[in-house]
N, C-alpha and C positions, 0 to 999 in steps of 0.2 A: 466642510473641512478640506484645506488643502490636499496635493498630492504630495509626500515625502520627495523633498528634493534630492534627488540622487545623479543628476547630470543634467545636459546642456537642453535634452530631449521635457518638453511639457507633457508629452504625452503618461499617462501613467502606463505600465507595462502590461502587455500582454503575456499571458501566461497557461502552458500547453503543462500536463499533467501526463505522463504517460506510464500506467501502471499494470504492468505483468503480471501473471496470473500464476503462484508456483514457480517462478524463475527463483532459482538457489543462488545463496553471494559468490558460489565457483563458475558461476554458467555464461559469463563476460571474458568475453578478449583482456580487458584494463581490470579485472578481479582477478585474474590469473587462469582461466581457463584453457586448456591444452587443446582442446580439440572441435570448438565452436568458435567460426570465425564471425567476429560482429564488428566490421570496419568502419559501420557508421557512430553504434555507440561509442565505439575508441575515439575516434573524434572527437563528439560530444562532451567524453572527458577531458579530453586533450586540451580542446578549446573553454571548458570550466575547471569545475572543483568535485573531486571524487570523494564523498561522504563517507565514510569507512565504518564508522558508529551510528550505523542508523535502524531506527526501529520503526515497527510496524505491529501487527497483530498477529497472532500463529495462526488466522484460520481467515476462510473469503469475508463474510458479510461483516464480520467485526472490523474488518481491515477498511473493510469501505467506510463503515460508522463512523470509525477513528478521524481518517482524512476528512470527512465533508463534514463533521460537526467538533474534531478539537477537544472529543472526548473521549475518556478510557471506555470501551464499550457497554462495561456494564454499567455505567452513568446513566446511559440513553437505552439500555436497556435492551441491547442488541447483541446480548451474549446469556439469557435465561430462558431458553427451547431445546427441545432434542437435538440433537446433534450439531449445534451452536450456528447454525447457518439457515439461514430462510432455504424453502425449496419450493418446487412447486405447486405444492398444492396448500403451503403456508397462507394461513389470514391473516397474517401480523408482517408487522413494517416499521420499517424507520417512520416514527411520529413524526405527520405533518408541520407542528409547531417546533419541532425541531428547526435554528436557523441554520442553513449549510453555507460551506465557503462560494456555492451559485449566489446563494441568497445574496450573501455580502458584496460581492463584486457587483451584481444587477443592479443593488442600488447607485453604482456610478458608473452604468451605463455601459456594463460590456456586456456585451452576447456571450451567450453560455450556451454549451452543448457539452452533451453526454454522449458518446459513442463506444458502445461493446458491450461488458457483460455489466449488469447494474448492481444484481443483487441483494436492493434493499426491499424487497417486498415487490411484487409481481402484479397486486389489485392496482387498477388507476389511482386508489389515494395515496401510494404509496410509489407509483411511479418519478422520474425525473422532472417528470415535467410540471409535478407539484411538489420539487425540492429544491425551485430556483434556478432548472433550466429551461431555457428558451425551445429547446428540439431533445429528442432521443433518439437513437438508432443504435440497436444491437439486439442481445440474449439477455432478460430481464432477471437469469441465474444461471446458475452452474450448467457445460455443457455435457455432464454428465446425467443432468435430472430430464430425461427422456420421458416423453408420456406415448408411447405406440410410435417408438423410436425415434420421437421428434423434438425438436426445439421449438421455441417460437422466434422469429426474428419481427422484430418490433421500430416501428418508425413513431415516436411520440407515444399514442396512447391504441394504437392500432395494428393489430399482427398482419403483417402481409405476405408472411411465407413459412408454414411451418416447415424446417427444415430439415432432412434427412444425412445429408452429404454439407458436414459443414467445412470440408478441404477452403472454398474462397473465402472465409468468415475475415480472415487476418486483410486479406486485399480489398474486401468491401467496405471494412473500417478504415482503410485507407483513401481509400478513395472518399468517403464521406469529410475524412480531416482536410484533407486537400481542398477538397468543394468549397467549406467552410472556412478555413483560413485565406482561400482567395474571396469567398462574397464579402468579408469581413474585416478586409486590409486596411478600410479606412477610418475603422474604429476599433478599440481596446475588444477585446473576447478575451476568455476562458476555454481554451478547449482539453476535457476531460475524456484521456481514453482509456478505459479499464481494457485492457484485451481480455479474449476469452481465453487462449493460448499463454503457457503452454500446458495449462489443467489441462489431465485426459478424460473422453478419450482425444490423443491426438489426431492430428489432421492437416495436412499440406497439399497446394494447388501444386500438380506436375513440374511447375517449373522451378519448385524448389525440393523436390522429394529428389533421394539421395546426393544433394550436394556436400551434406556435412561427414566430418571423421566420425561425428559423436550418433549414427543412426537418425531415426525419427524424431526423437527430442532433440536434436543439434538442430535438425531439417527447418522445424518451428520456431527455434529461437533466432536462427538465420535470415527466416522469414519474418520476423518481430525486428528487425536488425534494419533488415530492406524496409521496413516500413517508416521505422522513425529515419531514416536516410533521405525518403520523401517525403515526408513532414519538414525536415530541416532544406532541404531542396526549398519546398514551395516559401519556405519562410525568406530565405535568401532571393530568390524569384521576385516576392513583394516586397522587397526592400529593409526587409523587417528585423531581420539578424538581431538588431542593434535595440531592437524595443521589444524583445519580448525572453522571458524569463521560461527554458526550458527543463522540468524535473524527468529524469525517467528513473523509475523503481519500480520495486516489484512488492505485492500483497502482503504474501510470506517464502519465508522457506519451502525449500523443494517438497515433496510427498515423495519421499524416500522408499518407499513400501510399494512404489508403482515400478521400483528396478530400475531396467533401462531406459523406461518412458518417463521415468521421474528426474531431478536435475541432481545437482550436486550444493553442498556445502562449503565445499573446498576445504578453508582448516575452521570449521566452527562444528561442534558436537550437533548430530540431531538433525531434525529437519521440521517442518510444516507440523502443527498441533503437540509441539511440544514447548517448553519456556527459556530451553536453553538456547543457545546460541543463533545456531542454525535453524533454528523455528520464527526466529522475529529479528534479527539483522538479514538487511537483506543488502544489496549494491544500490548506492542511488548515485545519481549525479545529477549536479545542475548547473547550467551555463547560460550566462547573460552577459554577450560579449562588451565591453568596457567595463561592465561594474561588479560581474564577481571574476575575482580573478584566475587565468588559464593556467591548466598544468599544476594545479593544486590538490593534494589529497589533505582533509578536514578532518580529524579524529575528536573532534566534543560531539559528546552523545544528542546527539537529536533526530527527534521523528514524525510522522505525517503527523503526530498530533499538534506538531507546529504551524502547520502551514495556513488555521484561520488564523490565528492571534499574526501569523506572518503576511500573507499576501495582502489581505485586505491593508493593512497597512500603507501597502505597495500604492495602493489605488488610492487610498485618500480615505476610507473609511477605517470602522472601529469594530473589533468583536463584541457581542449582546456582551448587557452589563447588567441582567436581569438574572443570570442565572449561571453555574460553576464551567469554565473552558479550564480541561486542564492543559492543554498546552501553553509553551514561550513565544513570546516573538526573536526570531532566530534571525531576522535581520543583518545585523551585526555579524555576526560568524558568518553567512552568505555571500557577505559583501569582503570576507577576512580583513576586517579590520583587526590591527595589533590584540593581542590579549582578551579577543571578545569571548565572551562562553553563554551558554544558553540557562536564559534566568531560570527556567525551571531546573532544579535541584537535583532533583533525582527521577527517575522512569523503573515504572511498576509493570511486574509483566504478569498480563493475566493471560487465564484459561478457559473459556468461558465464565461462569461469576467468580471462578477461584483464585487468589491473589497466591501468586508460588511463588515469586520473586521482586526483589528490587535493585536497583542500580544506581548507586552515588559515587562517582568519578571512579577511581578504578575498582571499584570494591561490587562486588555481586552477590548476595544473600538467598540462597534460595530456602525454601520452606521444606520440611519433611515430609512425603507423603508417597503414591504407588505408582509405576507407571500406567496404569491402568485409570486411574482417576481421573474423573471429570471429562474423559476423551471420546468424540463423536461416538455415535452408534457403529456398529459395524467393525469397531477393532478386538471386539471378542474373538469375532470370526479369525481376525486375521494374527490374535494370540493362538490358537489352537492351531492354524494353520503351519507354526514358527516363525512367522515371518515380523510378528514384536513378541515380547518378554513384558509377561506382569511382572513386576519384581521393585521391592521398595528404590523409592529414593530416598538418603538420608539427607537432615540437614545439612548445607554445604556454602562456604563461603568462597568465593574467587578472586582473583585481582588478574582480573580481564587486560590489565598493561602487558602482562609479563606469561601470561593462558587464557588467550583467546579459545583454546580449546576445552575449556573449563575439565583437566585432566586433574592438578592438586586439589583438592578439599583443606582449605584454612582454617577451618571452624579452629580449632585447637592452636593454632598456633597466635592467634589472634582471636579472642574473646569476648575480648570489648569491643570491638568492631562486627562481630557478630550478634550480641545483645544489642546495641546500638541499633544496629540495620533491621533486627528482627521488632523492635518497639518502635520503630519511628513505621514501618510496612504497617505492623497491629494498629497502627494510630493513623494511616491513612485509610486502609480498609474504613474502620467506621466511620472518618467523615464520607468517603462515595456511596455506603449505607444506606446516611442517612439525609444524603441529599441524589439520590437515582430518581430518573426523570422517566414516565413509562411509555413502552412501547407504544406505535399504530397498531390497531386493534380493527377487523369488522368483521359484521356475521360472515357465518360460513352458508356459501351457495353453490 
């Protein structure tokens, strides 16, 4: 299959993923942030197109599942365990037969690497390096899941440092992208970096601790700042600018309940494991300089669940035709062409397997139900503590054009647009039903 003609260049495009861990849509220079300076990102956008409507998952491991398979998580089955996130001592995994956006690109020949946190499952069948990348190197989950205060840091299928003090984690993944992007300049790659940061606990190497206004979560995201700065550095260095397609976004929404170590929302309701706003919009941008164009902000709703039906494209291949991707190919709107919108219709927001909401053009539906429902282990604690409210939520309509802050409740004033939204959500629930693909699965040892 050819490679989509998109300029003067044969090469098909190289393409760097760089995805934040917990960075909230307020916690950017170019999202409006006050007091986190990130003069590289500002760039980034300067020289692309700032996505404004963009979505993700409210929690880590579903967010991953979403991006590298193009599917609502609980499709893949990556949102039906305790506390909705693989952990340490998890024997389940993103399914090997699962195809990921590695897979697709490898088949035309780009080198693929995974560098940071992974988090789909921790056993070697469930590693990167059996999910269609060529190398690994990072924290194989959350840097809070500590076994006798430690992390593992992980090269492919081998830990080489359990770690105590993970302050250099942000600069060693840096420097891995760099290595990589220079062994690699003379072929198409995939470089995929999940940071571990700015999830807590946090952590900063001296030479960025107290720079920021914003304390120790500014210090980190500063440092997440400086990093994609040299990434964009080394791209320019190998000539590369011009052929390679760079995203940077973040997982979810901030973890609001972590205070001042947590991030902000800016003007969106909520944050991280919840379905509103501020739980699954997050800031993305993406710049490919000649083909999408600079100084643009993008408002059609689209999200990681776009990017297999999207990149592979890029390169010349096809998404599996054997089985359900709910993503679009978003092509067209990346590259802003006139009038383009992303074929997929509408975007469902789930909670682990629970479907709360949906979204068709300005219109937001959400479901009725408690804040306490369906939400990790551990927020009992921190209901009793006051630091969240069980307390219902009613059914609630939005027009996200005019309250981005989901503040009015439409149900009432518009009724057929909330039966509407609430039968067409009832009727997508049961096809993902009854077409969900199951977890990786093996004994426990």
């Amino acid at each position: 299959m050819p490679t989509l003609s998109l300029g003067a260049s044969d090469r098909p495009p190289n393409i760097v993923v760089i995805f934040a861990d917990d960075l909230g849509y307020g916690d950017l220079g170019c999202f409006g942030a006050p007091l986190i300076s990130t003069p590289h990102i500002d760039r980034l956008a300067a020289e692309g197109t700032r996505l404004v409507d963009f979505y993700v998952a409210p929690v880590c491991s579903p967010s991953r599942a979403q991006l590298l398979t193009g599917c609502y998580p609980p499709r893949v089955s990556c949102a039906e365990f305790p506390g909705r996130v693989f952990t340490a001592r998890s024997h389940t995994g993103l399914h090997p037969d699962e195809v990921t956006l590695a897979d697709l690109l490898k088949t035309r020949g780009y080198a693929t690497i995974c560098i940071g946190k992974w988090h789909l499952g921790h056993r070697p069948e469930f590693l990167p390096t059996r999910q269609g990348f060529d190398a690994y190197f990072g924290i194989p989950y959350s840097n809070d899941m500590k076994i006798d205060g430690k992390v593992p840091l992980m090269r492919n299928e081998e830990v080489i440092e359990q770690m105590e003090d993970q302050s250099p984690l942000t600069e060693l993944y840096t420097d891995e992208a760099v290595r990589f992007i220079r062994q690699n300049a003379k072929r198409p790659f995939f470089l995929y970096l999940p940071h571990t940061m700015p999830h807590t606990p946090l952590s900063v190497s001296e030479r960025f601790a107290g720079r920021s206004k914003r304390g120790l979560y500014g210090d980190v995201v500063e440092c997440i700042d400086w990093s994609t700065g040299e990434i964009l550095r080394e791209l320019a260095a190998q000539g590369l600018e011009r052929d390679t397609l760079v995203i940077f976004t973040s997982d979810n929404g901030p973890w609001l309940v972590r205070g001042e170590n947590g991030g902000s929302a800016g003007p969106l309701r909520a944050g991280k494991c919840t379905t509103f706003e501020g739980g699954m919009r997050t800031p993305c941008i993406a710049r490919w300089p000649g083909r999408i164009p600079a100084g643009r902000t993008c408002g059609e709703p689209c999200a990681t669940l776009d990017f297999l039906p999207t990149f592979p494209r890029l390169a010349g291949a096809e998404p599996p035709g054997d089985r359900v991707i709910d993503g679009g190919d978003i092509t067209d709107v990346l590259l802003g062409k006139p009038g383009a919108k992303n074929p997929r219709k509408a975007f469902y927001y789930y909670l682990g397997h629970r479907l709360e909401a949906v979204r068709e053009g300005r219109w937001k539906y959400m479901f009725p139900r408690r804040t306490i429902d369906e939400y990790p282990y551990g927020f009992a604690r921190m209901i009793e503590a006051g630091r969240l409210k069980d307390e219902p939520v009613p059914e609630a309509l939005y027009d996200l054009q005019k309250d981005v802050g989901e503040k009015e409740n439409l149900c009432d004033k518009h009724p057929e647009i909330t039966a509407r939204l609430r039968a067409q959500a009832e009727a997508f629930e049961a096809e993902l039903k009854a077409n969900i693909r199951p977890v990786g699965w093996v004994e426990r040892t």
